[in-house]
C-alpha positions in Angstrom: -36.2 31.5 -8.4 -38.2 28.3 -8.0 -37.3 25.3 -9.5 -39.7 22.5 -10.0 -38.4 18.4 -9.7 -40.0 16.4 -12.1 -41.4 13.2 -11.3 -38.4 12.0 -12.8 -36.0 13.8 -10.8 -34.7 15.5 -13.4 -34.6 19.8 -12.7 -35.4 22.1 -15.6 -33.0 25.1 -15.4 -35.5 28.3 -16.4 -34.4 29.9 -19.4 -33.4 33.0 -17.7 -30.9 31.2 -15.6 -29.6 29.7 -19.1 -29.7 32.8 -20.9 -27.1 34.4 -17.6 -24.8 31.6 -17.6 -24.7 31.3 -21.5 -25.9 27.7 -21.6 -27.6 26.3 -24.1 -30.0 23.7 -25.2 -28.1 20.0 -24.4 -25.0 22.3 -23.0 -23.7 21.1 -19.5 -23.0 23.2 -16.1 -21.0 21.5 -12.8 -22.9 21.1 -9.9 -21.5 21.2 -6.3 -22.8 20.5 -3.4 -21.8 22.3 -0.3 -24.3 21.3 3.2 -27.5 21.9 1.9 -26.6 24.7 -0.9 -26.2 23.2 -4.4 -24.3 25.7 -7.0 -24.3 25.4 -10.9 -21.3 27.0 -13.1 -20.2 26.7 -16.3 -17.1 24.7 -17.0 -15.4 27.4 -18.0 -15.9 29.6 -15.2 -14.8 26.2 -12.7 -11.7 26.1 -15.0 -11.2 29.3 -14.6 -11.7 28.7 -10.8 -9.1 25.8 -10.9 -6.5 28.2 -12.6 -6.4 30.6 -9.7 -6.4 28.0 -7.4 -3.2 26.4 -9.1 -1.9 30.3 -9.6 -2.1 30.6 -5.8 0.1 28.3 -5.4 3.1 29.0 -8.4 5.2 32.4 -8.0 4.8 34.8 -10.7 8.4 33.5 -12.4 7.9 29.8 -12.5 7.7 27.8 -15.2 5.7 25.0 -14.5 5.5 23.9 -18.1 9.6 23.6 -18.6 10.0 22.4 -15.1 7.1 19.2 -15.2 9.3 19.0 -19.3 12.8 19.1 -17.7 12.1 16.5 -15.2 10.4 13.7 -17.6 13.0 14.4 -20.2 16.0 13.8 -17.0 13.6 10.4 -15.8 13.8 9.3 -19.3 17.6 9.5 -19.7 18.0 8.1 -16.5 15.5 4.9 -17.8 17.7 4.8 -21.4 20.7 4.8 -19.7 20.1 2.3 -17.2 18.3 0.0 -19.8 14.8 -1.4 -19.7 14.2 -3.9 -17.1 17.5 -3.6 -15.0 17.1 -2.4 -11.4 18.1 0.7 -10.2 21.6 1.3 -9.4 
């Protein structure tokens, strides 16, 4: 489908293309460019994107959650114990 640029620069998405990806009027969509190809997607679909991307790289058992949790709670015993201000033993 063609997409006029108006004088402007601005790009008027067709309704039809609005209607597909479910956005609506004053809604936002994430543009990428890759070489001469730009590609619009809806945030949820990049978060959902970014979610198998991170998935990729967890094993099915992890935790991340209690693990990132477990390791700020152990940095900020460390800093109470050591009191503010003194260096590092």
């Amino acid at each position: 489908m063609r997409v006029n640029v108006l004088p402007n620069g601005r790009l008027v998405l067709p309704a039809q293309m609005r209607r597909q990806l479910g956005v609506e009027r004053g809604g936002q969509v994430m543009a990428e460019i890759d070489g001469d190809v730009v590609r619009l997607t809806t945030a949820d679909h990049s978060l959902d994107e970014a979610g198998a991307l991170f998935r990729s790289y967890v094993s099915g058992g992890e935790d991340i959650a209690s693990e990132v949790i477990a390791e700020r709670r152990a940095e900020a015993a460390t800093e109470q114990g050591g009191g503010f201000g003194t260096a590092p033993r």
